[in-house]
N, CA, C and O atoms as a DFTB+ gen file, in Angstrom:
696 C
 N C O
     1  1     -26.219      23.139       5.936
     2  2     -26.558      23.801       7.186
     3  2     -25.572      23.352       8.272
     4  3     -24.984      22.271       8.294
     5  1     -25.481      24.340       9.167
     6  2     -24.211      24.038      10.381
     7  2     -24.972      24.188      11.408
     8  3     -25.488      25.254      11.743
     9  1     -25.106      22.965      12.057
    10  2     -25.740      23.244      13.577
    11  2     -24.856      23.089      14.748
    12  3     -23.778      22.545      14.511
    13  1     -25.100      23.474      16.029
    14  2     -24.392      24.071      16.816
    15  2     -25.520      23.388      18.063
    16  3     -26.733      23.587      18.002
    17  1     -24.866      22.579      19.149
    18  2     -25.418      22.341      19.925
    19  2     -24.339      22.354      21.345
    20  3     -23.226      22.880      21.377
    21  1     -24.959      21.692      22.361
    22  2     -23.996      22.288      23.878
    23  2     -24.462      21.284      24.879
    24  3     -25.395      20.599      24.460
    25  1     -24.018      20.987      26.216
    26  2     -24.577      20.580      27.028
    27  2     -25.396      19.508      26.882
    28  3     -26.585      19.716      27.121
    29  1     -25.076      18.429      26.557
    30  2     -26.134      17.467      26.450
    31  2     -25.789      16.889      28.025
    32  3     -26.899      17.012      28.543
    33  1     -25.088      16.452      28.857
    34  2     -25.430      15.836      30.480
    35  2     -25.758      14.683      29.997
    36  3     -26.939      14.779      29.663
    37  1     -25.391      13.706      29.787
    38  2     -25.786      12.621      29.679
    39  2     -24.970      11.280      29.675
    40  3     -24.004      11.208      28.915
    41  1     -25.308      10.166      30.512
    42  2     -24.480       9.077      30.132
    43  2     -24.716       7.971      29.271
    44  3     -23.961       6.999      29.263
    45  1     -25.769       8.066      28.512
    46  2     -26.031       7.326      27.738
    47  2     -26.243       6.928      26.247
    48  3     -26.051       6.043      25.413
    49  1     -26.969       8.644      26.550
    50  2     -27.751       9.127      24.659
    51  2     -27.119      10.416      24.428
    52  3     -26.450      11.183      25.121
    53  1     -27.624      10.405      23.014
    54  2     -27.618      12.526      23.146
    55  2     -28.469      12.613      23.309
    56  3     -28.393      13.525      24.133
    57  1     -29.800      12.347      23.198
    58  2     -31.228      12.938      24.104
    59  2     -31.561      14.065      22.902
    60  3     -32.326      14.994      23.162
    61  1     -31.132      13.975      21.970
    62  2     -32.142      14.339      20.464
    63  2     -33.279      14.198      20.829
    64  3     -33.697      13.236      21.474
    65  1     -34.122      15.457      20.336
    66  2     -35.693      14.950      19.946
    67  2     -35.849      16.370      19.106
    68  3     -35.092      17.325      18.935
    69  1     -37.105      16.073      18.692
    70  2     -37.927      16.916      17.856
    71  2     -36.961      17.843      16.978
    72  3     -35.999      17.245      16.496
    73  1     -37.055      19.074      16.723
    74  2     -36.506      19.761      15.546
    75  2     -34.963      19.711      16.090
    76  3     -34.174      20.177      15.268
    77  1     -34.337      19.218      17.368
    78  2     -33.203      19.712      16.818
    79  2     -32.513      17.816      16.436
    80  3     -31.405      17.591      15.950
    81  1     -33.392      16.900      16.772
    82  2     -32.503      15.866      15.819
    83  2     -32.816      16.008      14.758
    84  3     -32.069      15.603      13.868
    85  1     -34.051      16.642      14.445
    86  2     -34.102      16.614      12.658
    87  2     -32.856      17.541      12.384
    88  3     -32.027      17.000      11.653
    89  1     -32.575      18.653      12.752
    90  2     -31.418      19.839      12.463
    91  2     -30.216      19.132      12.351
    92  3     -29.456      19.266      11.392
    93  1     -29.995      18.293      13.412
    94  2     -28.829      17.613      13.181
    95  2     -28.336      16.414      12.298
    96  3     -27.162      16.106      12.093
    97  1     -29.792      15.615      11.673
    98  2     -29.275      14.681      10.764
    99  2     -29.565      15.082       9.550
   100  3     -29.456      14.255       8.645
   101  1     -30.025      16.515       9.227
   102  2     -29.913      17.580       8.025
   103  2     -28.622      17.754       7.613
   104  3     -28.051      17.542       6.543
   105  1     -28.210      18.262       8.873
   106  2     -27.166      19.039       8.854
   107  2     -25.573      18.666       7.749
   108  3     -25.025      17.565       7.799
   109  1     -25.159      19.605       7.004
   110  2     -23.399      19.525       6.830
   111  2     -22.817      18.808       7.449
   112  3     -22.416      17.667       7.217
   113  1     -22.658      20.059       9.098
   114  2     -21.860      19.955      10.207
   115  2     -22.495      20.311      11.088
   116  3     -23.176      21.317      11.286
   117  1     -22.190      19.167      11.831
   118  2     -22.739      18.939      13.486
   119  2     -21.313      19.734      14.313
   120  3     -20.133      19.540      14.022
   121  1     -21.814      20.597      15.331
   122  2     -20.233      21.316      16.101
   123  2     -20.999      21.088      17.920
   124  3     -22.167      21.418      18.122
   125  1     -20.319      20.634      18.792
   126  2     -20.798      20.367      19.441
   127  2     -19.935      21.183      20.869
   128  3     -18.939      20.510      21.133
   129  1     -20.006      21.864      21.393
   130  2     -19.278      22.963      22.536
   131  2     -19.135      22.351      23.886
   132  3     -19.165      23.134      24.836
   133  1     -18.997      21.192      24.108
   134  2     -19.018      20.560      25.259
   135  2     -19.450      20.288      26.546
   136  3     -20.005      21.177      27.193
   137  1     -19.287      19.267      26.972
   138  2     -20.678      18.765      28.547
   139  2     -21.383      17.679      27.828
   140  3     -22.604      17.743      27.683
   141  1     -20.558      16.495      27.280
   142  2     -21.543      15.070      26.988
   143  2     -21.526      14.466      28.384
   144  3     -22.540      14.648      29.057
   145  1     -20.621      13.840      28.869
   146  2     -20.229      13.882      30.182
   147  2     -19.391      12.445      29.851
   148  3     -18.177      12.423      30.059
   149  1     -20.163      11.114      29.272
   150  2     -19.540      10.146      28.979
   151  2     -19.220       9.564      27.436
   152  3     -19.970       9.879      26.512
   153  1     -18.225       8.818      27.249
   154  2     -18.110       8.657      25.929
   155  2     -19.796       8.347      25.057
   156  3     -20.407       9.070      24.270
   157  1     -20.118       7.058      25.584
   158  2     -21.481       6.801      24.848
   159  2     -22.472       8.207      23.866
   160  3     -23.144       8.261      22.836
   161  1     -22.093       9.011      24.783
   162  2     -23.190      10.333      24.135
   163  2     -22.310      10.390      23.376
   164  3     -22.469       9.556      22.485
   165  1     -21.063      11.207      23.218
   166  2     -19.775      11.219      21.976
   167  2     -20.395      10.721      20.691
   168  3     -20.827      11.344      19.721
   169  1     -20.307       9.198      20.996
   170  2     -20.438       8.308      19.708
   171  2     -21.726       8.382      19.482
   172  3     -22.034       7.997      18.354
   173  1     -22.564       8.726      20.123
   174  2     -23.651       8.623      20.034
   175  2     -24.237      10.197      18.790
   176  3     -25.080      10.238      17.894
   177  1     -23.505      11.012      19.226
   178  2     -23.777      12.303      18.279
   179  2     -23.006      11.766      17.049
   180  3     -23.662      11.592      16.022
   181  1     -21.762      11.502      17.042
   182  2     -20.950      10.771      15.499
   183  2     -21.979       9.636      15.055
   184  3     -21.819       9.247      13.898
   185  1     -22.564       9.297      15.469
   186  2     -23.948       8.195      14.438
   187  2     -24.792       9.170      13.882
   188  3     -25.295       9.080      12.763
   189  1     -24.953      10.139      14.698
   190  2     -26.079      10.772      13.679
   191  2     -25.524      11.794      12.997
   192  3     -26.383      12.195      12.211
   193  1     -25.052      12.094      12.946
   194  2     -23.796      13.572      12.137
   195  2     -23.149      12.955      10.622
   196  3     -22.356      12.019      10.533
   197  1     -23.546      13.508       9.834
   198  2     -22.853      13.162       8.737
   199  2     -21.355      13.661       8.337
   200  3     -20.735      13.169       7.394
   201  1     -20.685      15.034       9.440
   202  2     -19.634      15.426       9.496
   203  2     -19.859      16.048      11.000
   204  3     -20.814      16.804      11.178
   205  1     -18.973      15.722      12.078
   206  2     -19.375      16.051      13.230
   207  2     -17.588      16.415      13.614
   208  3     -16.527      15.917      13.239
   209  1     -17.992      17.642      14.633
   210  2     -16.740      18.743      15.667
   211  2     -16.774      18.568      16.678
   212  3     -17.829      17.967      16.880
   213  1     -16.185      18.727      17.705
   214  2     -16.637      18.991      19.239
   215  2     -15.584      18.932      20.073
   216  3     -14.676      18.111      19.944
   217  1     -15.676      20.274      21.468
   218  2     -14.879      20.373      22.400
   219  2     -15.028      19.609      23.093
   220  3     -16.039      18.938      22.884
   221  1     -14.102      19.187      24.413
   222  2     -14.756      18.706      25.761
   223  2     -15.148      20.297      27.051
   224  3     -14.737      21.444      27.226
   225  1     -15.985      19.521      27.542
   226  2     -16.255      20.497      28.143
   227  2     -15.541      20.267      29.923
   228  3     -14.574      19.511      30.012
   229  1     -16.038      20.896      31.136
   230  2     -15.655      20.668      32.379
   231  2     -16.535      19.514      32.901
   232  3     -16.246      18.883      33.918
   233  1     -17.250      19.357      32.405
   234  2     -17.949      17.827      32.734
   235  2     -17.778      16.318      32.073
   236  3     -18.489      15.360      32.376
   237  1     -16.704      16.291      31.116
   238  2     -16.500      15.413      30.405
   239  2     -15.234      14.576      30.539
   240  3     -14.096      15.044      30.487
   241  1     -15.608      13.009      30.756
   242  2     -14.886      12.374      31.569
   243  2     -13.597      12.312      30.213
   244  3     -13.619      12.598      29.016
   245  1     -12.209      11.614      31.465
   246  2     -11.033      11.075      30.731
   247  2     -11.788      10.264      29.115
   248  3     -11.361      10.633      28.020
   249  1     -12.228       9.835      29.155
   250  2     -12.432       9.108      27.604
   251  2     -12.337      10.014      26.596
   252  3     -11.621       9.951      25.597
   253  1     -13.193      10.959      26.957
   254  2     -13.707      12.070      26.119
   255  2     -12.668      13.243      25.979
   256  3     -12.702      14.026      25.030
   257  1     -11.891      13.297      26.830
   258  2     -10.447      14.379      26.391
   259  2      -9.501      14.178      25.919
   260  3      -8.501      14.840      25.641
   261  1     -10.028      12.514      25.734
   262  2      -8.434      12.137      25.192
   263  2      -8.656      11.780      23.777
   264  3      -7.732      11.421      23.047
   265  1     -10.229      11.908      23.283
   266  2     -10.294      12.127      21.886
   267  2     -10.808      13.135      21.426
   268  3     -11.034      12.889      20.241
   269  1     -11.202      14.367      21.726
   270  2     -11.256      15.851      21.319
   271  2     -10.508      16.864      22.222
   272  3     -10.174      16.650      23.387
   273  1     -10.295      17.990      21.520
   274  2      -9.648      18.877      21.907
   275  2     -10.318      19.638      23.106
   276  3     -11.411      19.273      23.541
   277  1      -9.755      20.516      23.535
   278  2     -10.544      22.079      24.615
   279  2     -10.959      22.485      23.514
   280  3     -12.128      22.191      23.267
   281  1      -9.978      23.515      22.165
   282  2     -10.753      23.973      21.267
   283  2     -10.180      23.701      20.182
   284  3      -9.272      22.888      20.008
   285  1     -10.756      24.455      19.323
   286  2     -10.154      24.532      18.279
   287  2     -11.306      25.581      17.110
   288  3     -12.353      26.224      17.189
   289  1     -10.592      25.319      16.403
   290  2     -11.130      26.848      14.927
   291  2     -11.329      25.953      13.760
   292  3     -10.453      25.279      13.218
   293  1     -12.454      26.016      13.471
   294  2     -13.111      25.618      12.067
   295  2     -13.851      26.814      11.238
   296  3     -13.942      27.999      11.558
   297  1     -14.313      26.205      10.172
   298  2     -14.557      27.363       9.032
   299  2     -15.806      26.761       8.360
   300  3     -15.958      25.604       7.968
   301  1     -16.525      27.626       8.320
   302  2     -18.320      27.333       7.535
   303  2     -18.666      28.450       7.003
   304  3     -18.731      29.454       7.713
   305  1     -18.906      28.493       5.886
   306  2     -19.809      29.377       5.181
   307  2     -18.733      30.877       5.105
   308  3     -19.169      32.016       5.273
   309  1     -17.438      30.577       4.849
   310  2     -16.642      31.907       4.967
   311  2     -15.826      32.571       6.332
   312  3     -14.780      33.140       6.645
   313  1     -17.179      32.029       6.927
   314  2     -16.627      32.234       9.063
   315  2     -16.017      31.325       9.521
   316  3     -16.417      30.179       9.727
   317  1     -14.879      31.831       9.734
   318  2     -13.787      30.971      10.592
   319  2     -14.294      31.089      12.456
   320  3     -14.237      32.098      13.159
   321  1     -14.588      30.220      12.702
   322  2     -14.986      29.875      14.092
   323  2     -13.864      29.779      15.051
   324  3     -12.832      29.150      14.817
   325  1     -14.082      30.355      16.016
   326  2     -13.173      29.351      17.117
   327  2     -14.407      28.796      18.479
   328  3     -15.254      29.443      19.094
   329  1     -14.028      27.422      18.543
   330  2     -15.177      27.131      19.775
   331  2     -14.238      26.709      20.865
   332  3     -13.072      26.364      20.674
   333  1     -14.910      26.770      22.146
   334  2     -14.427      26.169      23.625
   335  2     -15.293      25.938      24.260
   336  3     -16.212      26.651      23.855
   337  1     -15.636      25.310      25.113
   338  2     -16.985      24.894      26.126
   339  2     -16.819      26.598      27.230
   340  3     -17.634      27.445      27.596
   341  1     -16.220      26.522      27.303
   342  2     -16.067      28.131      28.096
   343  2     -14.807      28.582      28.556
   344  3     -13.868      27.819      28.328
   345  1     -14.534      29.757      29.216
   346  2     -13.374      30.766      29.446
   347  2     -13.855      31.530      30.667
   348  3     -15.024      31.911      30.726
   349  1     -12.789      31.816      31.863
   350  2     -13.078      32.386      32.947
   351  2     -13.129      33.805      32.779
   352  3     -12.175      34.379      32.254
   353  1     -14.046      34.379      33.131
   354  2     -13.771      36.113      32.523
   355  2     -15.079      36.376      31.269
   356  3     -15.402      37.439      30.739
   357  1     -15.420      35.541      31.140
   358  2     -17.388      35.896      30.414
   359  2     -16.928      36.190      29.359
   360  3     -15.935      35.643      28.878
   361  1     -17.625      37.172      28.784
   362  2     -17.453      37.572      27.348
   363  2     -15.856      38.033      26.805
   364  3     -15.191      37.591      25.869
   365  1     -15.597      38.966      27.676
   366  2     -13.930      39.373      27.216
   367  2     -13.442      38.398      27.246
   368  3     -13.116      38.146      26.086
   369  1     -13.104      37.476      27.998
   370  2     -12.418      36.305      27.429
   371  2     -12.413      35.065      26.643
   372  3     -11.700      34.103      26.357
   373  1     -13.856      35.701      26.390
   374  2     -14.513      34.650      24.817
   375  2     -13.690      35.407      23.617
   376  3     -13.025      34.966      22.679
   377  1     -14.066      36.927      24.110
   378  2     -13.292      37.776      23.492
   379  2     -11.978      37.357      22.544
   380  3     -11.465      36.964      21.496
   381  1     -11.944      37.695      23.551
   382  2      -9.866      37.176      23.411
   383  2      -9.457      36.123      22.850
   384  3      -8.746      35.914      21.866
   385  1     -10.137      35.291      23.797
   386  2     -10.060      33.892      22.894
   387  2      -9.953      33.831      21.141
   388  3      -9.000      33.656      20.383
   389  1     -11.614      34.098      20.888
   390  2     -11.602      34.850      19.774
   391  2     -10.416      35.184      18.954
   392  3      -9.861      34.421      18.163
   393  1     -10.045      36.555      19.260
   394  2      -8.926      37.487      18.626
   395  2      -7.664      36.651      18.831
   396  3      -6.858      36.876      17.928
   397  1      -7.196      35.688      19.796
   398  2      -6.367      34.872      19.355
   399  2      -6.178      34.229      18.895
   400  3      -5.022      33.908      18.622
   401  1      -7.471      33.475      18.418
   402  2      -7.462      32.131      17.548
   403  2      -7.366      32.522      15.538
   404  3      -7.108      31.787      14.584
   405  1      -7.773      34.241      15.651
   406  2      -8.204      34.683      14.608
   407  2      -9.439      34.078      13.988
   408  3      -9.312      33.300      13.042
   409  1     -10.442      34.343      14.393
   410  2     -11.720      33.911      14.670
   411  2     -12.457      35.160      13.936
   412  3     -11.976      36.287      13.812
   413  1     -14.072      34.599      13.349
   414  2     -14.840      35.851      13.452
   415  2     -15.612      35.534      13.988
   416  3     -16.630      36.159      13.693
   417  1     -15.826      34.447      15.097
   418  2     -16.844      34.406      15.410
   419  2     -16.357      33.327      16.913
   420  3     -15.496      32.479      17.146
   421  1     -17.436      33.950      17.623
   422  2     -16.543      32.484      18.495
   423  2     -17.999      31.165      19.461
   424  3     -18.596      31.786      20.341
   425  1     -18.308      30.178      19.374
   426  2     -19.075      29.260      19.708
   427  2     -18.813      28.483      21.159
   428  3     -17.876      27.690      21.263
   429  1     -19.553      28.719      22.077
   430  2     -19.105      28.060      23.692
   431  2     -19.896      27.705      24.207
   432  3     -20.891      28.072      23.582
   433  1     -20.176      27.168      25.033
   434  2     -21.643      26.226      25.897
   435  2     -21.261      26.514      27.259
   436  3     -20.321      27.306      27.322
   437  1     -21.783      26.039      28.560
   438  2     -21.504      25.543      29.965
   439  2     -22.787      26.396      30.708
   440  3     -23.215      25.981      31.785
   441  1     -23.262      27.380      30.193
   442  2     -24.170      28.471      30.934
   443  2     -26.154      28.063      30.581
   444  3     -27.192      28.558      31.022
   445  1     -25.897      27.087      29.719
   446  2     -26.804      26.594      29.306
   447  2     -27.705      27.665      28.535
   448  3     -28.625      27.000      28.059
   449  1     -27.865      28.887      28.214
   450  2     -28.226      30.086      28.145
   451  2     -28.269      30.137      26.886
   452  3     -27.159      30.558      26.561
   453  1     -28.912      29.954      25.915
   454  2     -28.853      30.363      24.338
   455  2     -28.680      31.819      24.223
   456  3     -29.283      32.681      24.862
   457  1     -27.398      32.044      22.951
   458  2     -27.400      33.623      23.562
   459  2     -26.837      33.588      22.005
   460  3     -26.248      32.603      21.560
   461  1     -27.087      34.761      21.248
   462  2     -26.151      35.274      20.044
   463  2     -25.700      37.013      20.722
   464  3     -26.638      37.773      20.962
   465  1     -24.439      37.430      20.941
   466  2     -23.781      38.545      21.432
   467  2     -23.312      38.848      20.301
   468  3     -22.769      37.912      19.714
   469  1     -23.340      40.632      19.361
   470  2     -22.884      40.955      18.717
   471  2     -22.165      42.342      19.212
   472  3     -21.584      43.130      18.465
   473  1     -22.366      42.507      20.986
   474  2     -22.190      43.935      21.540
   475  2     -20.514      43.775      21.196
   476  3     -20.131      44.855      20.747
   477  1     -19.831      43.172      21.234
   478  2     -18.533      43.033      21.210
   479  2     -17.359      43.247      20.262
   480  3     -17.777      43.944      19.339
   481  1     -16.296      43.003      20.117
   482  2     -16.173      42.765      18.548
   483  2     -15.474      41.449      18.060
   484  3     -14.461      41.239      17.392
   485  1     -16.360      40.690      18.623
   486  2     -16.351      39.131      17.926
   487  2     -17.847      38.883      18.145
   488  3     -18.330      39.404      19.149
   489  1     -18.580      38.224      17.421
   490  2     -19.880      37.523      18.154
   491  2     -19.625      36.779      18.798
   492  3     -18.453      36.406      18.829
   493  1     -20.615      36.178      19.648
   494  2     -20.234      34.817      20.373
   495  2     -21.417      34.535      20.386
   496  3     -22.225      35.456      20.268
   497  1     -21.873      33.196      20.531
   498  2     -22.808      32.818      20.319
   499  2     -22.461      31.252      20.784
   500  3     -21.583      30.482      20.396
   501  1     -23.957      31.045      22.189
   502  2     -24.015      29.711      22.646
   503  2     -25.576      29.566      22.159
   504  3     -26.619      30.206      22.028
   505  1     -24.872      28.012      21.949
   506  2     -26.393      27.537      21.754
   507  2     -27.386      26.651      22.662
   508  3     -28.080      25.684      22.348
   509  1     -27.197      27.389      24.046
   510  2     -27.839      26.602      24.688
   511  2     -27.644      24.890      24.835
   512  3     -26.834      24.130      24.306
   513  1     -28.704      24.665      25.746
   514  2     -28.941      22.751      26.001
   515  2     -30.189      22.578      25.533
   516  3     -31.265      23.050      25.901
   517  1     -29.867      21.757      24.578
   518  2     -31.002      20.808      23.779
   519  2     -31.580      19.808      24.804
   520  3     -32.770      19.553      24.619
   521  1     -30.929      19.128      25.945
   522  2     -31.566      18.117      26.789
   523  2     -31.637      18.747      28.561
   524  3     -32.576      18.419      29.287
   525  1     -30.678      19.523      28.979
   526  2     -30.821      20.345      30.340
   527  2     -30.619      21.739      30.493
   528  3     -29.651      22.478      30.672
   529  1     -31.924      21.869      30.356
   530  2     -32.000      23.973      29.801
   531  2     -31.196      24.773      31.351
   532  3     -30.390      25.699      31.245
   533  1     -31.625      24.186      32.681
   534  2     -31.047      24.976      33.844
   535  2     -32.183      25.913      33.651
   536  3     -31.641      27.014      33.551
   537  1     -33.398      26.061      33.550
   538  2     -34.263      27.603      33.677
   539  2     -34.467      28.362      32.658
   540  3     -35.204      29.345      32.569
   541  1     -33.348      27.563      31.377
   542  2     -33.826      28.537      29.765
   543  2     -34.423      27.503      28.793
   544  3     -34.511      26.292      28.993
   545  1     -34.759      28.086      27.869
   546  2     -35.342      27.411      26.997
   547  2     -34.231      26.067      26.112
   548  3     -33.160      26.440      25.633
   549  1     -34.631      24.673      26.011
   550  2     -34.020      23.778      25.412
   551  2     -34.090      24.361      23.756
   552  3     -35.004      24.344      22.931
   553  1     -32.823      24.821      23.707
   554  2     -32.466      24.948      22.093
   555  2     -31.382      24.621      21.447
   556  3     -30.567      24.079      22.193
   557  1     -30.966      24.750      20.146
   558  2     -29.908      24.903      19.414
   559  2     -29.727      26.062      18.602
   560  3     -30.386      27.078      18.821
   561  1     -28.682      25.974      17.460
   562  2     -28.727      26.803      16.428
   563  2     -28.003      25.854      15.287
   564  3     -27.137      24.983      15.201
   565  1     -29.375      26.959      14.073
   566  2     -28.690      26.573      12.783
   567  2     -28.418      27.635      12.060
   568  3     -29.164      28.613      12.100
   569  1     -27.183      27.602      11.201
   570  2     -26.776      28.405      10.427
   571  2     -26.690      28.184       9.129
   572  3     -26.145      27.122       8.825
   573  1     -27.034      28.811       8.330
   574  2     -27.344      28.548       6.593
   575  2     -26.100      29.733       5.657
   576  3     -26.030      30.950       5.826
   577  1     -25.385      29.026       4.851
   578  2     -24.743      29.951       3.904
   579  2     -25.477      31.096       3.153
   580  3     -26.604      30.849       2.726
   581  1     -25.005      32.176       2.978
   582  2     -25.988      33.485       2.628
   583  2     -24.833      33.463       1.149
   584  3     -23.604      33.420       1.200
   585  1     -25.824      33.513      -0.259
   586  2     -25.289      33.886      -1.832
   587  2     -24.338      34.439      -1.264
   588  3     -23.692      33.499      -0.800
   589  1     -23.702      35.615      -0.934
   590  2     -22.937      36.780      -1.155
   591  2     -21.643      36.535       0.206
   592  3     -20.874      37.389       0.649
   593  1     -21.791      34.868       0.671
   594  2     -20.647      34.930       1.288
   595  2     -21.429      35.052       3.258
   596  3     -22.554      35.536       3.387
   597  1     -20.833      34.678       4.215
   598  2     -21.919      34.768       5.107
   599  2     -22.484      33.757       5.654
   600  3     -22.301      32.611       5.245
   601  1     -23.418      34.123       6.880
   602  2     -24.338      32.920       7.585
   603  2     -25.486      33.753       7.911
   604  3     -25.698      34.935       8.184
   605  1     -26.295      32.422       7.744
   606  2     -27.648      33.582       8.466
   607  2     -28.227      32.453       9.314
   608  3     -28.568      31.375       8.826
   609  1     -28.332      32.790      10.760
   610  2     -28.492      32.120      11.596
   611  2     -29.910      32.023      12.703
   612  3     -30.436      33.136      12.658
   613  1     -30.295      31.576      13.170
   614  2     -31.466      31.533      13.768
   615  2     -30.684      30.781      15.250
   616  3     -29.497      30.463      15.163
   617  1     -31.581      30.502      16.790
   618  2     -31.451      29.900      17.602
   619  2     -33.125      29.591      17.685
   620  3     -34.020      30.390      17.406
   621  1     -33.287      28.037      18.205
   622  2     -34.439      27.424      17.450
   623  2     -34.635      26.158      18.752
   624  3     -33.883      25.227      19.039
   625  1     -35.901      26.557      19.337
   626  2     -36.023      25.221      20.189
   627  2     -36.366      23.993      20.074
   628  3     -36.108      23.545      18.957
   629  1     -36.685      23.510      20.545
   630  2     -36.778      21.713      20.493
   631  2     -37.762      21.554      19.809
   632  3     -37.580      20.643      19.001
   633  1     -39.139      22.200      19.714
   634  2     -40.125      22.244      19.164
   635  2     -40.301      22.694      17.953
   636  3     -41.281      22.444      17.253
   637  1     -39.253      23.454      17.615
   638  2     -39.013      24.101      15.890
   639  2     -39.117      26.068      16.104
   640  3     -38.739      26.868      15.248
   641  1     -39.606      26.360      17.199
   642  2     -40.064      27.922      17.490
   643  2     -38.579      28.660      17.238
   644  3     -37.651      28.228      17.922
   645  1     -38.268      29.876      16.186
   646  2     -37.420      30.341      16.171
   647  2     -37.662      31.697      17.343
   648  3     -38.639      32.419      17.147
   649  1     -36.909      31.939      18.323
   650  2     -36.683      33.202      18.825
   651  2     -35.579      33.591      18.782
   652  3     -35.214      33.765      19.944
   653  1     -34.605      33.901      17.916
   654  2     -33.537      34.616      17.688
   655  2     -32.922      34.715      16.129
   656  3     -32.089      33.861      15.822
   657  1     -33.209      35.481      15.374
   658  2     -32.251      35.538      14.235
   659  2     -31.143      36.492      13.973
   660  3     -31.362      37.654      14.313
   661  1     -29.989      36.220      13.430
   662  2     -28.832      36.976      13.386
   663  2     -27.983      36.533      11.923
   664  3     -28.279      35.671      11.096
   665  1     -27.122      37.234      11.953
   666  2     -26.265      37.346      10.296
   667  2     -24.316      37.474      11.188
   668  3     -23.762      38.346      11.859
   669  1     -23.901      36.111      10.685
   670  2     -22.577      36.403      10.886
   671  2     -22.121      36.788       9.087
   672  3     -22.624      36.173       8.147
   673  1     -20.917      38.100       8.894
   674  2     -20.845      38.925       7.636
   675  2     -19.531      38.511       8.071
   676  3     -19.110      38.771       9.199
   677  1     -18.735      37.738       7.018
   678  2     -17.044      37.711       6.877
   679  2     -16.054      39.164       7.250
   680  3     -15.033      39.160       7.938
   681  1     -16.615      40.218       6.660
   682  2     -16.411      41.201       6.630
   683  2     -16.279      42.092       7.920
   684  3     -15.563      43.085       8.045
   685  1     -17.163      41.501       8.904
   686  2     -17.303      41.516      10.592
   687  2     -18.741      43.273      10.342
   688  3     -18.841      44.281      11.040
   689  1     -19.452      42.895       9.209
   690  2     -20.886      43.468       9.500
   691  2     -22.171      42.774       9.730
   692  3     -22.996      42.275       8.966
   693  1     -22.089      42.895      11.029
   694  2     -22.788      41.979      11.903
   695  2     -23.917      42.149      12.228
   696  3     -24.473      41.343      12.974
């Protein structure tokens, strides 16, 4: 399983609880879209991750940029990802982003907003804040390999409640 988390704000912990630290010490791969703010949270997600990713975001001090990237493109379950904590210009320039990285899919945080977008032609998909929602619901996402190639994905709150399921298709049938 590939989980996908964002925004943790924190200087101390990652502020895990309930289903999404269980999600995350399940997990494959931990991918993390940036906003820890200080190193401690960093290392603090690499203790519990048995294979762990992650951008910096606009809140994340010198420590933290000088050991992860802005972005970069990874690959799960067939879907080549590209993630960034965010891009000026909303979706088209997730867009883009996207289509430049050669992406099918693209993963970003900062809006705190759990969102899976398939209006486009890349998905994008944030997974919200697991510890500072801003007015939305504290969630993540997990994504599971589908037999035939594929992800099949859910966005899933702190409590375990799924309200969102979706299918990223290699093929870009979405």
């Amino acid at each position: 399983m590939l989980v996908l988390v964002s925004d943790t704000h924190s200087t101390d912990s990652h502020r895990l609880t309930g289903r999404t630290l269980e999600a995350v010490r399940e997990a494959d791969l931990v991918v993390h879209a940036g906003d820890f703010m200080r190193e401690p949270v960093l290392d603090a997600f690499i203790d519990e991750s048995s294979q762990f990713l992650a951008v910096y975001g606009n809140n994340d001090d010198a420590g933290i940029r000088d050991r992860i990237p802005e972005a970069r493109n990874f690959t799960y379950g067939g879907i080549e990802f590209a993630m960034t904590h965010t891009r000026r210009g909303g979706p088209q320039a997730l867009t883009l982003f996207g289509r430049e990285r050669g992406a099918d899919a693209v993963v970003f945080g900062h809006s705190h907003r759990p969102t899976f977008d398939a209006t486009g032609a890349i998905p994008l998909i944030n997974p919200g804040s697991h510890a500072q929602p801003r007015g939305h619901r504290k969630a993540h996402a997990e994504l599971e390999p589908l037999p035939d190639g594929g992800l099949r994905g859910r966005l899933v709150t702190v409590d375990g409640s799924v309200f969102e399921r979706f299918t990223l298709d290699p093929h870009g049938r979405n």
